[in-house]
N, CA, C and O atoms as a GROMACS GRO file, in nm:
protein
  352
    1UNK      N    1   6.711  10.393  10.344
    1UNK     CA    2   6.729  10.316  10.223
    1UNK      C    3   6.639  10.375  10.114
    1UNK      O    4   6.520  10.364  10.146
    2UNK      N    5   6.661  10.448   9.968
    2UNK     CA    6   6.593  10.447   9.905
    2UNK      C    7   6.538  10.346   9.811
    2UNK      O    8   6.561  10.226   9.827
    3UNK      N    9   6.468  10.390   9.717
    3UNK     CA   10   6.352  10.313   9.676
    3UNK      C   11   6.461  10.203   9.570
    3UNK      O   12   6.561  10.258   9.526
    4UNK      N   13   6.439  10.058   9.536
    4UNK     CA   14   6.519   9.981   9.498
    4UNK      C   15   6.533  10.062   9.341
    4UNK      O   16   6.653  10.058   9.317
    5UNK      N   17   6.472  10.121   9.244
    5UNK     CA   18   6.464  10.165   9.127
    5UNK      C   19   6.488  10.240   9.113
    5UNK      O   20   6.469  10.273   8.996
    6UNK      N   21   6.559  10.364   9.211
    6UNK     CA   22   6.619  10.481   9.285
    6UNK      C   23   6.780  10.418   9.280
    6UNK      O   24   6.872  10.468   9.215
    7UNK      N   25   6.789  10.309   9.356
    7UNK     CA   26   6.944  10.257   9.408
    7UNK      C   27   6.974  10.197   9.233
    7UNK      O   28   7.089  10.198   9.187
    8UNK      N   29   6.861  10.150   9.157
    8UNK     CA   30   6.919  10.081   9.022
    8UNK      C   31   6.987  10.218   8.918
    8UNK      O   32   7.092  10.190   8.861
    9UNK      N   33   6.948  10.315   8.902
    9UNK     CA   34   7.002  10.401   8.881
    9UNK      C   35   7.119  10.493   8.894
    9UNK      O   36   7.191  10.554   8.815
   10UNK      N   37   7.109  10.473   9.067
   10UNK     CA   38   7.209  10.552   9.136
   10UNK      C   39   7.333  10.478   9.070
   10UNK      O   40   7.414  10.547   9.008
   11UNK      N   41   7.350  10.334   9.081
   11UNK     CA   42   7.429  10.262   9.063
   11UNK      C   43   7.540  10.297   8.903
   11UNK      O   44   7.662  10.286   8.899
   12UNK      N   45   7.450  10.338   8.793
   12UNK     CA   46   7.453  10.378   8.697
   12UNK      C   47   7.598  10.476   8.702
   12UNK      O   48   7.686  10.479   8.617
   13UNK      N   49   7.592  10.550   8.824
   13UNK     CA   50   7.680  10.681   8.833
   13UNK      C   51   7.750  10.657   8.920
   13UNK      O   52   7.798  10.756   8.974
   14UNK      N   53   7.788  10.521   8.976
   14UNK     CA   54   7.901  10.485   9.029
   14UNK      C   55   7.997  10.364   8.937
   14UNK      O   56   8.105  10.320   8.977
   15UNK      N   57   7.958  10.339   8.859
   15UNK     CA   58   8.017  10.210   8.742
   15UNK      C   59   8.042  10.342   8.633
   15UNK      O   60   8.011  10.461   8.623
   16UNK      N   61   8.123  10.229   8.553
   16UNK     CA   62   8.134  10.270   8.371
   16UNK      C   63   8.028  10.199   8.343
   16UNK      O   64   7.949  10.250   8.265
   17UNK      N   65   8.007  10.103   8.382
   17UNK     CA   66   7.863  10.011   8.268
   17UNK      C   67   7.837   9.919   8.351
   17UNK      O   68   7.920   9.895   8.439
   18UNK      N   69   7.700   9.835   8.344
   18UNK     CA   70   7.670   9.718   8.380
   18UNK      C   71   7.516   9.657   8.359
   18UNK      O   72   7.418   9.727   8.335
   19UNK      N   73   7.516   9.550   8.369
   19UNK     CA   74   7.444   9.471   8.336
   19UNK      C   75   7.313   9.460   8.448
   19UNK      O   76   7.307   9.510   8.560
   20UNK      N   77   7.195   9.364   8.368
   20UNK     CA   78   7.098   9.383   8.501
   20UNK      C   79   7.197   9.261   8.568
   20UNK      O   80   7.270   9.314   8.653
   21UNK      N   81   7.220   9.128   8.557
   21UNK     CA   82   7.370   9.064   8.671
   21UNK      C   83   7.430   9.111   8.742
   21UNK      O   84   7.444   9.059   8.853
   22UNK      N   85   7.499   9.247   8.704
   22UNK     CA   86   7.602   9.347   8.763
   22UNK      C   87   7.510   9.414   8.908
   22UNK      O   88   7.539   9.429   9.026
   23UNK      N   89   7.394   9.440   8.829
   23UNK     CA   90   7.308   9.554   8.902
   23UNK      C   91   7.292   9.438   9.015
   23UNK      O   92   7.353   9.469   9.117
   24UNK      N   93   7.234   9.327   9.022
   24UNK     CA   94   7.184   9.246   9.079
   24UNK      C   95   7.292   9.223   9.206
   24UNK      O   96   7.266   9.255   9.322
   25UNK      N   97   7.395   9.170   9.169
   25UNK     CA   98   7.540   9.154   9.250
   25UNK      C   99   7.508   9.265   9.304
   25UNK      O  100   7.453   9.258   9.413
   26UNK      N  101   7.536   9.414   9.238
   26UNK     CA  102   7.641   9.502   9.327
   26UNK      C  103   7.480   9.512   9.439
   26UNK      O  104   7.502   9.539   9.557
   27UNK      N  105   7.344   9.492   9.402
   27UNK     CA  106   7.231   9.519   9.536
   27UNK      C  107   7.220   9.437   9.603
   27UNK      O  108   7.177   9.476   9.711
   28UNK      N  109   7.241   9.310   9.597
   28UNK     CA  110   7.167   9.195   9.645
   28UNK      C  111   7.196   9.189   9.803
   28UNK      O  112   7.116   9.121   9.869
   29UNK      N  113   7.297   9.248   9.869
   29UNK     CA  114   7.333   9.241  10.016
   29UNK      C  115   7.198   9.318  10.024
   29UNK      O  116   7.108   9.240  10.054
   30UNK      N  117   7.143   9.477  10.003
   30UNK     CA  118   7.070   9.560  10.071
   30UNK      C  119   6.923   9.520   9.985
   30UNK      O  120   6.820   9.535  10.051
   31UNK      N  121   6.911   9.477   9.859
   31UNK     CA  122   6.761   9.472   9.828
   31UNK      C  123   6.723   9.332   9.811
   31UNK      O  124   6.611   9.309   9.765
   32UNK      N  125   6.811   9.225   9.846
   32UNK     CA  126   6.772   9.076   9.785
   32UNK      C  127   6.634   9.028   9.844
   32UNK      O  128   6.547   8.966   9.782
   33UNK      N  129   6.631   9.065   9.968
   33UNK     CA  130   6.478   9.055  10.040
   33UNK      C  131   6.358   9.095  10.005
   33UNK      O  132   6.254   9.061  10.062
   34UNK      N  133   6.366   9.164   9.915
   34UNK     CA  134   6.256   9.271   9.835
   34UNK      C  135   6.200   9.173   9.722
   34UNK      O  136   6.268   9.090   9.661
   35UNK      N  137   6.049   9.200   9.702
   35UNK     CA  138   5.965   9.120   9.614
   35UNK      C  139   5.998   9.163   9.452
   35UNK      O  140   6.017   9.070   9.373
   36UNK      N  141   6.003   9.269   9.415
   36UNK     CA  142   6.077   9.311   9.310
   36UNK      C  143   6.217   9.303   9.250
   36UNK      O  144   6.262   9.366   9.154
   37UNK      N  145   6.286   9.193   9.342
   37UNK     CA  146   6.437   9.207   9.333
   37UNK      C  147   6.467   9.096   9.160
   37UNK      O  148   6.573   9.051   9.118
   38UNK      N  149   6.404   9.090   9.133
   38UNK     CA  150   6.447   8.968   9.015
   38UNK      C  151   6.531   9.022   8.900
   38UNK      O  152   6.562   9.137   8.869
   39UNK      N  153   6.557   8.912   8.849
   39UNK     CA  154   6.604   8.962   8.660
   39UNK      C  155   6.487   9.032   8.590
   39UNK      O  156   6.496   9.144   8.539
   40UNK      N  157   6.397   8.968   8.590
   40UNK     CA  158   6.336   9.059   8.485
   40UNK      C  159   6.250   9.227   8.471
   40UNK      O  160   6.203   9.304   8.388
   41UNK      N  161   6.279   9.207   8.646
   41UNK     CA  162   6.238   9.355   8.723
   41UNK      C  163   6.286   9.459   8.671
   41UNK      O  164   6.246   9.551   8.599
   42UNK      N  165   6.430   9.408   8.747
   42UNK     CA  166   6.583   9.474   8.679
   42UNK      C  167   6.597   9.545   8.512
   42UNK      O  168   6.621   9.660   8.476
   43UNK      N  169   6.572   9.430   8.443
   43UNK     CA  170   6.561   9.444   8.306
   43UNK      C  171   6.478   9.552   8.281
   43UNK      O  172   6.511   9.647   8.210
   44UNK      N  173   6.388   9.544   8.328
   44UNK     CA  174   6.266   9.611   8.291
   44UNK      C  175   6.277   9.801   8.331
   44UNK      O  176   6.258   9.899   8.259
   45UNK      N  177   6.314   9.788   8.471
   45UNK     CA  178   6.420   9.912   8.504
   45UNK      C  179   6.487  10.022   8.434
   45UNK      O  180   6.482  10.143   8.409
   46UNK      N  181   6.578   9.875   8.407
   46UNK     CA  182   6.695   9.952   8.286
   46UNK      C  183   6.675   9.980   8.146
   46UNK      O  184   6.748  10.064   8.093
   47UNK      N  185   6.560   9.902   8.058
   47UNK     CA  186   6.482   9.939   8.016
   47UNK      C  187   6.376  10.061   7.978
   47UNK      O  188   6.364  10.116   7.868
   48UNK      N  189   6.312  10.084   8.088
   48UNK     CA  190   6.250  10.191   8.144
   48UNK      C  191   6.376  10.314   8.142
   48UNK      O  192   6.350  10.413   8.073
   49UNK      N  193   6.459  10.314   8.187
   49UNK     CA  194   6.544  10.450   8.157
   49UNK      C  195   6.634  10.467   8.140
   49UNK      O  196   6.721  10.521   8.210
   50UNK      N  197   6.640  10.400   7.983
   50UNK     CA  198   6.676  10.404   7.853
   50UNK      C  199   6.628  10.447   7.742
   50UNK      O  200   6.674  10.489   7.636
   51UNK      N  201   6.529  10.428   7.787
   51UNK     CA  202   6.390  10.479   7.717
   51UNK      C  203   6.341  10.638   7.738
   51UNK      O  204   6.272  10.693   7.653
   52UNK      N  205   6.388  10.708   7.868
   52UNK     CA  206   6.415  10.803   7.965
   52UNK      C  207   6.502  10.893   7.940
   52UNK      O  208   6.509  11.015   7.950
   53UNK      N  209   6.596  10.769   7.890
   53UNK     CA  210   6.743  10.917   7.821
   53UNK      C  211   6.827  10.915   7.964
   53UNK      O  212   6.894  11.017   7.983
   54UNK      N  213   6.833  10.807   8.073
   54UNK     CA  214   6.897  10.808   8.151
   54UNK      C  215   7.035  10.764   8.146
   54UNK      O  216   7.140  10.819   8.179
   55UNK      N  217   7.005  10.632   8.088
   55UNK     CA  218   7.108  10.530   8.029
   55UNK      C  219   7.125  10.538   7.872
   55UNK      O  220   7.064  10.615   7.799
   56UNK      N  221   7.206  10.456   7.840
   56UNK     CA  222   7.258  10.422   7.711
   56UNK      C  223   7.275  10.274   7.693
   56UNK      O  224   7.298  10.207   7.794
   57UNK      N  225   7.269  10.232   7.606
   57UNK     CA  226   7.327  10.090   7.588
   57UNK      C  227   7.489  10.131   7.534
   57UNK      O  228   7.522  10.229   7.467
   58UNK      N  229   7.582  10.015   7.591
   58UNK     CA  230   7.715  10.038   7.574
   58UNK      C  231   7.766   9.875   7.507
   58UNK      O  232   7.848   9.880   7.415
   59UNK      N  233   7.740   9.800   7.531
   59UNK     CA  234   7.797   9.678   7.432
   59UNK      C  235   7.700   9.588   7.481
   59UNK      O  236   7.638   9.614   7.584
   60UNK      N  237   7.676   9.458   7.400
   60UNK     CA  238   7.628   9.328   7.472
   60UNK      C  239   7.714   9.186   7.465
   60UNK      O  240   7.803   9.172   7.381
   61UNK      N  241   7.691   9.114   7.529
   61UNK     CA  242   7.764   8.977   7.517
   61UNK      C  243   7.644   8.832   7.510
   61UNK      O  244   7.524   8.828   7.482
   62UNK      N  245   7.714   8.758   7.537
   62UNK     CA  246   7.641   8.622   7.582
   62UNK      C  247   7.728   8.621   7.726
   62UNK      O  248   7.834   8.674   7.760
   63UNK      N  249   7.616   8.517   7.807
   63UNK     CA  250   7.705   8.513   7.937
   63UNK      C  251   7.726   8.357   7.902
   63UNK      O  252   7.745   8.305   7.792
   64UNK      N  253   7.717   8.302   8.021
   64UNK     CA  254   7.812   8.107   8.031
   64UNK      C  255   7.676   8.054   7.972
   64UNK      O  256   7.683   7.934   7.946
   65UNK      N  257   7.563   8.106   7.948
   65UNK     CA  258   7.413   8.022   7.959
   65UNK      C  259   7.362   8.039   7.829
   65UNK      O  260   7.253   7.996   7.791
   66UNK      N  261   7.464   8.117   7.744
   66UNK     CA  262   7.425   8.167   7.588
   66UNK      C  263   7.284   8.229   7.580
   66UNK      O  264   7.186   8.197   7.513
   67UNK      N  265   7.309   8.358   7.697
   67UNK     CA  266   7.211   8.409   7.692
   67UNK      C  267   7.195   8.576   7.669
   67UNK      O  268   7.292   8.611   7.736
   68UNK      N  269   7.161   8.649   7.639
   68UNK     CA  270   7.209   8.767   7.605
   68UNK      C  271   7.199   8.863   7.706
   68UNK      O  272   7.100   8.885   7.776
   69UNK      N  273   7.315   8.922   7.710
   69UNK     CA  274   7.345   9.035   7.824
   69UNK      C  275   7.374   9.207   7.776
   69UNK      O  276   7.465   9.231   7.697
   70UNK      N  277   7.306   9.293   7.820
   70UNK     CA  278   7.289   9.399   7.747
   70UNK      C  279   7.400   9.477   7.871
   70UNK      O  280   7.416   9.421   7.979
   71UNK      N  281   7.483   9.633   7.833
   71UNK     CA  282   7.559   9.626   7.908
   71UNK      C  283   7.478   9.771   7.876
   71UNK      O  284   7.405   9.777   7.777
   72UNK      N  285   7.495   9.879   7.960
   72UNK     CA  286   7.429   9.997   7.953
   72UNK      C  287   7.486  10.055   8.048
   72UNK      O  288   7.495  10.000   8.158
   73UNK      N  289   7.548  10.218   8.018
   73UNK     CA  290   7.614  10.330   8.087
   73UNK      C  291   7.548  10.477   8.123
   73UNK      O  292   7.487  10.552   8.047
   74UNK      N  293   7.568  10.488   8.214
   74UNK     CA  294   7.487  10.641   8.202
   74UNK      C  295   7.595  10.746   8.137
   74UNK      O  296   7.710  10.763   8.177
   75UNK      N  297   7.530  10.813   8.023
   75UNK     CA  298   7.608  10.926   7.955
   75UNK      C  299   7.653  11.015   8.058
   75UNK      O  300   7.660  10.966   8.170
   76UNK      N  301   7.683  11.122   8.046
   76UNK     CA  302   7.697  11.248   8.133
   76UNK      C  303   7.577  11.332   8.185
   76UNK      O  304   7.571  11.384   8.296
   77UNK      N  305   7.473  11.337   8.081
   77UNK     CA  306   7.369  11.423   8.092
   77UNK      C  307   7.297  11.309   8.196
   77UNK      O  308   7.298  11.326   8.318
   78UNK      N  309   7.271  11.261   8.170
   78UNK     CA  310   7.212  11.148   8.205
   78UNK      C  311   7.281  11.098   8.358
   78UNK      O  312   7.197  11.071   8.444
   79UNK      N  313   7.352  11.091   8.378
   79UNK     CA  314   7.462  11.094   8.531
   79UNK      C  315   7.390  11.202   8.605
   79UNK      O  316   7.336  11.168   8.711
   80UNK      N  317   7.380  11.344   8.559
   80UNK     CA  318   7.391  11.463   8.590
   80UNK      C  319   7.219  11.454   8.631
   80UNK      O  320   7.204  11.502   8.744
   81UNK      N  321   7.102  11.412   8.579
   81UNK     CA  322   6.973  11.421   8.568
   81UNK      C  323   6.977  11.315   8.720
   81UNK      O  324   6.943  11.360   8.829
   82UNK      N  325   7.012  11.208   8.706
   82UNK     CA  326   7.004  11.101   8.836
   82UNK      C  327   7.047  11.154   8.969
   82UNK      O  328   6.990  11.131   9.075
   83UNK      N  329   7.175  11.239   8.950
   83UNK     CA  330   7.229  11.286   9.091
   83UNK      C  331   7.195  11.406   9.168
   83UNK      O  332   7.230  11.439   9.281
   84UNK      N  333   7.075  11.497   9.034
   84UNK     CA  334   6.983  11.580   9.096
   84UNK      C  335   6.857  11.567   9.124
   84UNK      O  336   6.780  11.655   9.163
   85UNK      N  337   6.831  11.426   9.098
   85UNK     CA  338   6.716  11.414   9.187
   85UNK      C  339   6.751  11.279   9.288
   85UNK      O  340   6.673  11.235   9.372
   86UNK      N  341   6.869  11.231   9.262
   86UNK     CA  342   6.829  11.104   9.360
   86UNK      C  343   6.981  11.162   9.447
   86UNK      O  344   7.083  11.199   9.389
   87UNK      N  345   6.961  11.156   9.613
   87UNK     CA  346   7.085  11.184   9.651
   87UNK      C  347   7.113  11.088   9.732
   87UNK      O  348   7.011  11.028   9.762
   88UNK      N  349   7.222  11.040   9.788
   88UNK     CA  350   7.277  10.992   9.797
   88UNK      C  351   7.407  10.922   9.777
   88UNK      O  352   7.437  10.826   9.848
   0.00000   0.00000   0.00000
């Protein structure tokens, strides 16, 4: 199993886009047990590499809780940087 901030990434280059929600869903079977597993971890994550040039932001919404949801894609370069160092 790699490192949960390893798998938040990876994830990046198997979607068109998603949310830290999305991210959360598509891990929660393999990392929900983990002390770091939260929303604002997540956030913070995706955040972090965006900031990196990993990700992009791609649209935002409100979800049911009128709360704001940021949606973020990995470009190409950025796909290409994740899948040479993280394998799997």
């Amino acid at each position: 199993m790699i490192p949960l901030n390893y798998a938040i990434l990876k994830h990046f280059t198997k979607v068109e886009e998603a949310c830290a929600d999305c991210v959360m869903d598509a891990l929660k079977d393999e990392y929900g047990s983990f002390k770091a597993f939260k929303k604002h971890s997540v956030i913070n994550a995706l955040m972090t590499a965006e900031a990196n040039g990993l990700i992009e932001e791609s649209r935002f919404d409100l979800d049911s809780n009128q709360e704001l949801r940021v949606y973020y894609r990995a470009h190409e370069e950025g796909a290409a940087t994740i899948n040479k160092y993280i394998k799997g």
